[in-house]
C-alpha positions in Angstrom: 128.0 196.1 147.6 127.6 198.5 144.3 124.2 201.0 145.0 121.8 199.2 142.2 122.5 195.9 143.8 121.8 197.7 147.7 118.7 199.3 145.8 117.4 195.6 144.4 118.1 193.9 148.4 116.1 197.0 149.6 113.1 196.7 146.9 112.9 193.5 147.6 112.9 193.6 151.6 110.4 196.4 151.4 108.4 194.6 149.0 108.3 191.0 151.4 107.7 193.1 154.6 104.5 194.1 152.3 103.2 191.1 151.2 103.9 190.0 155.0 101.8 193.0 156.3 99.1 192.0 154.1 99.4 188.6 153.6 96.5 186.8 151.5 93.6 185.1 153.3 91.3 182.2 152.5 88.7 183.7 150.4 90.6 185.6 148.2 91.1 189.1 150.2 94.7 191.0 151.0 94.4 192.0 154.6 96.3 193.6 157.4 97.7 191.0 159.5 96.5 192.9 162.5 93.1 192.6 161.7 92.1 189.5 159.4 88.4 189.3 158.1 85.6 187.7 160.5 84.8 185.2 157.2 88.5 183.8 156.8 89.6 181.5 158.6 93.2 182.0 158.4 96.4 182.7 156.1 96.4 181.0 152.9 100.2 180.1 153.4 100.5 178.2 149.7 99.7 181.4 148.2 102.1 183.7 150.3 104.8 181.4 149.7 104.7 181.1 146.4 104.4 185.1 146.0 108.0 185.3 148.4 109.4 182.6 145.8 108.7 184.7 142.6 109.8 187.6 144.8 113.1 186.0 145.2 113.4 184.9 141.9 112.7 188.4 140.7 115.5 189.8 143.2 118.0 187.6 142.0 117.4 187.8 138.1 117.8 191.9 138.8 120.7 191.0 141.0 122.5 188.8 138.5 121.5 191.3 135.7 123.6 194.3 137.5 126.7 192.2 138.7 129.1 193.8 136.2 131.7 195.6 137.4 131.5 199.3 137.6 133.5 201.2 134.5 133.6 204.6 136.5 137.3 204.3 136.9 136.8 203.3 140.7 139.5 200.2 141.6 138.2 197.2 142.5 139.6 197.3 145.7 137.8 200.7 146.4 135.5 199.7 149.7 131.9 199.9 148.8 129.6 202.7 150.1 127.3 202.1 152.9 125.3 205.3 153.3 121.9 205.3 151.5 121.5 207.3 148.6 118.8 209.5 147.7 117.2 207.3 145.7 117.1 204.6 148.2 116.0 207.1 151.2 113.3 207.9 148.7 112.2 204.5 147.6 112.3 203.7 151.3 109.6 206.8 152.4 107.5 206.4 149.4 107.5 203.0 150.8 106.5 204.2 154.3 104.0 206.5 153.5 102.4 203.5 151.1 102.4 201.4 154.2 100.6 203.7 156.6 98.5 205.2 153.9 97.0 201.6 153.1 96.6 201.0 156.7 94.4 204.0 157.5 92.8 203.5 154.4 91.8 199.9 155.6 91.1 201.2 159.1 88.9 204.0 157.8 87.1 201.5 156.0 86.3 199.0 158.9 85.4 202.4 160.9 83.2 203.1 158.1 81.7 199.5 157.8 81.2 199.3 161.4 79.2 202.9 161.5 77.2 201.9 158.7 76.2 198.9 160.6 75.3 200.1 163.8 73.1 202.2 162.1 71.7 199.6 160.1 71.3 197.8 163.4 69.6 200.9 165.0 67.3 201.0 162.2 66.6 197.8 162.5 66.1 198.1 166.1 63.7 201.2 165.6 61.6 199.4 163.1 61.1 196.1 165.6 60.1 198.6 168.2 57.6 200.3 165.8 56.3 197.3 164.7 56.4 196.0 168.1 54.2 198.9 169.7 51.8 199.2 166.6 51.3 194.9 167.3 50.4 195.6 170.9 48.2 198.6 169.9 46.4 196.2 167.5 46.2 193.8 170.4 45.2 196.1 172.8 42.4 197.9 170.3 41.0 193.7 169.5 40.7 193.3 173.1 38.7 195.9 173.6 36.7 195.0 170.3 36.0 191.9 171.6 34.8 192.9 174.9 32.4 195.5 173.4 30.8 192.9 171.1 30.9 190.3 174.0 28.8 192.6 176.0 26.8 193.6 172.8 26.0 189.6 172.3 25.4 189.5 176.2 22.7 192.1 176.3 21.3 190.5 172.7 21.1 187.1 174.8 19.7 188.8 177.6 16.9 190.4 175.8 16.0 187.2 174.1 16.3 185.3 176.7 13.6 188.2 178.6 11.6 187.8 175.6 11.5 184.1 175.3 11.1 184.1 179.1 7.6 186.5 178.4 6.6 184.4 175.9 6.3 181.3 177.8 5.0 183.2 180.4 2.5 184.6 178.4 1.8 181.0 176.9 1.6 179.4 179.7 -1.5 180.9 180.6 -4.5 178.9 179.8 -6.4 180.6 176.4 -9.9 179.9 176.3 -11.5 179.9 172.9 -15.1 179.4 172.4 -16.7 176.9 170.3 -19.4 179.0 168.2 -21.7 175.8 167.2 -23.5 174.6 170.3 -23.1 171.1 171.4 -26.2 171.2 173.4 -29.2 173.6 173.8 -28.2 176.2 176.2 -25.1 175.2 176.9 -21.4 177.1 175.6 -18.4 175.1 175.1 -15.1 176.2 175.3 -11.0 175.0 174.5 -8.8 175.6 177.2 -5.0 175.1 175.9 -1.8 176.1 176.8 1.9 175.5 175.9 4.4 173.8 177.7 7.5 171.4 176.3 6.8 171.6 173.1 3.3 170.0 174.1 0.0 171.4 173.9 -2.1 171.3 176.6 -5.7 171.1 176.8 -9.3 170.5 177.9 -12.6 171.1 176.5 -15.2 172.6 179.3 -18.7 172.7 178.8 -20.7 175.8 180.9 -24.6 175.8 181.6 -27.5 175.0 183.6 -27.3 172.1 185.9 -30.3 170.8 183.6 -28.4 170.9 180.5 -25.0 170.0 181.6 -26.7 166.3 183.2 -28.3 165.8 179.7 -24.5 166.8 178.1 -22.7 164.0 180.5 -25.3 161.3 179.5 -25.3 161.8 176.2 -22.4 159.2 175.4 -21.1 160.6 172.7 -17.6 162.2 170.8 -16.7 165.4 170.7 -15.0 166.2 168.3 -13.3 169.5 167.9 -10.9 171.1 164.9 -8.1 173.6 166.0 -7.7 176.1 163.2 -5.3 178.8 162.2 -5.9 182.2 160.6 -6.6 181.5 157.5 -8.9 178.2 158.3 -6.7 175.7 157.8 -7.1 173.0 160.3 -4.0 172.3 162.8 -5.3 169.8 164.9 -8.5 167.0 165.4 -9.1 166.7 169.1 -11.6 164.0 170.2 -13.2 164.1 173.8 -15.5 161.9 175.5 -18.9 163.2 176.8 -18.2 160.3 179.8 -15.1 162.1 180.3 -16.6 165.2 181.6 -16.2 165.5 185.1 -18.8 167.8 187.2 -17.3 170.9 188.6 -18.7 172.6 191.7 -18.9 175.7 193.1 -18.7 176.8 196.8 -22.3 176.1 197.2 -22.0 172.5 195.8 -23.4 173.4 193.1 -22.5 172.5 189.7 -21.6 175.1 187.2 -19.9 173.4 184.5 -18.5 169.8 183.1 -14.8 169.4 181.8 -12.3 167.1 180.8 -9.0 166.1 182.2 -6.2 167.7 180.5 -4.1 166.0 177.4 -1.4 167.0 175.6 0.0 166.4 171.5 3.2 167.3 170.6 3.5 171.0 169.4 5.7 173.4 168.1 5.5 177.0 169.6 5.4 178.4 166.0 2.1 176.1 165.4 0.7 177.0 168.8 1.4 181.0 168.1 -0.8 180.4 164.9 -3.9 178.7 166.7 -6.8 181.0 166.3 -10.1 179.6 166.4 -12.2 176.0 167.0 -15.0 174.7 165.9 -16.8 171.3 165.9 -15.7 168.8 162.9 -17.3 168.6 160.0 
């Protein structure tokens, strides 16, 4: 075999052990065969073939195209050479050195690729953990929050509840307003009232001499009393019975005043905390 035609044979072995080492795969990417992309999901075979068929064809057009015999004076029954030239010991380490410098080019990639993606991953893992500790010091700080204004709202409640519990206290406690017009001569009458319920409670008591106070019980007549705010405006009308008023004794037997049993009309505490002086109706 004549040297260009060895040369062509060699080109083209070198060439398919190439395109074998880094054969194409799905998606479009040459590879190394030793380490094929995590998205592929194999060798695209149609491809590869066809590339070793217009390899072939290539190698034998350049084949055919050198077949002429040699005119260097050599006979034809001169036995061809089989040592390598030059040209084909350097063809075959520029080769070589192509192969191995595309390899650690790929592999210094990948090692590339996979550094900068455990770091992105650290990153990524240092940011969660950030966000992670800055969400439980959020939680921990709306915890306490809450428990400060839960005991903030629990003394509030406590104090009104105190409050409230002194002014019921306070109003239940009977208030005894005078009646400034006399119902009878020497005798004082007076409203007792206090507040429970949402009611108001009262009585009317009449205080004198034991004289008077028989002339007040057999008088048959109604009482009739106006409960009166501040500024004079009339709350309530109470009416009372003069047969209703009961004798009341001391511990001489003695009697020292007449009074009512006790009633009760619906009232709000508001209206009751606004009661402040009665009179007879006009």
């Amino acid at each position: 075999m004549e040297p260009k035609h060895r040369t062509i044979v060699l080109s083209g072995l070198l060439i398919a052990f190439g395109m074998l080492l880094f054969p194409p795969w799905r998606g479009g990417h040459y590879v190394i065969i030793f380490d094929p992309p995590n998205y592929s999901s194999g060798i695209d075979v149609q491809r590869l073939c066809i590339q070793m068929i217009l390899l072939a064809i290539l190698c034998g057009i350049a084949f055919l195209a050198t077949s002429s015999k040699s005119v260097s004076g050599e006979s034809e029954d001169t036995p061809p050479k089989t040592s390598l030239s030059k040209t084909e010991i350097k063809a075959l380490t520029a080769f070589v050195a192509l192969v191995l410098g595309l390899g650690g080019y790929h592999y210094l990639q990948k090692y590339q690729d996979e550094q900068a993606t455990l770091a992105f991953i650290k990153d990524q893992e240092l940011y969660r953990e950030k966000i992670r500790k800055e969400h439980e010091e959020a939680a921990i700080e709306a915890t306490r929050q809450r428990k400060i204004q839960e005991e903030q709202q629990h003394k509030v409640e406590e104090q009104q509840r105190k409050t409230f519990a002194k002014k019921l206290n306070k109003y239940a406690t009977q208030r005894k307003l005078l009646i400034p017009e006399p119902l009878y001569p020497s005798v004082k009458t007076y409203l007792h009232s206090y507040w429970r319920d949402d009611k108001l409670v009262y009585c009317l008591s009449l205080w004198g001499s034991p004289e008077h106070l028989e002339y007040a019980a057999d008088s048959n007549q109604t009482i009739q009393i106006q409960v009166m705010d501040n500024d004079g405006l009339s709350i309530f009308d109470l009416n009372f019975e003069s047969s209703n008023l009961k004798p009341q004794k001391n511990q001489t037997g003695a009697v020292t005043c007449l009074a009512t049993p006790r009633e009760a009309v619906p009232c709000e505490l508001a209206t009751y905390e606004s009661i402040a002086r009665v009179r007879l109706h006009q």
